[in-house]
C-alpha positions in Angstrom: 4.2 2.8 -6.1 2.2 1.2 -8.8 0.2 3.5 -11.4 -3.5 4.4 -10.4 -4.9 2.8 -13.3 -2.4 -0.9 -12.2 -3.8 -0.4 -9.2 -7.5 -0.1 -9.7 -7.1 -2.9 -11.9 -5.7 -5.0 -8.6 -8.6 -3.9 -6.2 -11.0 -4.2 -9.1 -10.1 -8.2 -9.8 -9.9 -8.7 -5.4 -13.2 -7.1 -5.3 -11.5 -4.5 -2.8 -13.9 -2.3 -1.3 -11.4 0.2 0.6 -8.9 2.7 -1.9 -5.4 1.6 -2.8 -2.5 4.3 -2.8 -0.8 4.9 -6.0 2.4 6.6 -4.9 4.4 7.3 -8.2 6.2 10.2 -6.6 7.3 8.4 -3.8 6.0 11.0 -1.0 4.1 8.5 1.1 6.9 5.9 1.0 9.4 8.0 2.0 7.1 9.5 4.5 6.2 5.9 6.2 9.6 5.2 6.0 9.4 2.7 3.5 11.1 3.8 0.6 14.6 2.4 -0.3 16.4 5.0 -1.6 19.3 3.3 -3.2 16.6 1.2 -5.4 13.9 3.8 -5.8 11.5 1.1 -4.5 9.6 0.7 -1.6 9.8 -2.8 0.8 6.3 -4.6 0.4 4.1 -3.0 3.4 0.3 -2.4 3.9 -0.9 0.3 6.3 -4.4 -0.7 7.8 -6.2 3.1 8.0 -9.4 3.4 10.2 -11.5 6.5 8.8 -10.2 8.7 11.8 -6.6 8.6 9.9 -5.5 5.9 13.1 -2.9 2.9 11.2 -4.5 0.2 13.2 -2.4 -2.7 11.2 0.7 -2.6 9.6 1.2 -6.0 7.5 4.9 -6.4 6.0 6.5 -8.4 3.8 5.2 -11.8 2.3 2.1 -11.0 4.5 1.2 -7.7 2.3 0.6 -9.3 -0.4 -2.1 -11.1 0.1 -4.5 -7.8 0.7 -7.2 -10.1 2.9 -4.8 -9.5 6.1 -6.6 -5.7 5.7 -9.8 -6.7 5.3 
């Protein structure tokens, strides 16, 4: 839910190879489920994505964080 250019600055200092969803609108989060309404924020969660569109991991919490769990 962070801004595209926050986030490009986060994969750019990880060295992250793979794109990181900026989700100002809140379409994806509510979508996935993650979205909490009453805050207008979304829990902590990464979706693993294989190139077929398949979520292979999901990663919640304290774990999401750290984005290494996706690599």
């Amino acid at each position: 839910m962070d801004s595209r250019e926050k986030n490009k600055a986060f994969a750019e200092s990880l060295g992250l190879k793979f794109p990181v969803l900026s989700d100002e609108e809140k379409t994806v989060s509510r979508q996935y489920d993650v979205l909490i309404p009453l805050l207008r924020l979304a829990h902590r969660v990464t979706f693993v994505i294989d190139r077929q569109g398949i979520i292979r991991q999901i990663i919640k919490g304290g774990d999401a964080i750290d984005p290494a769990g996706a690599i």
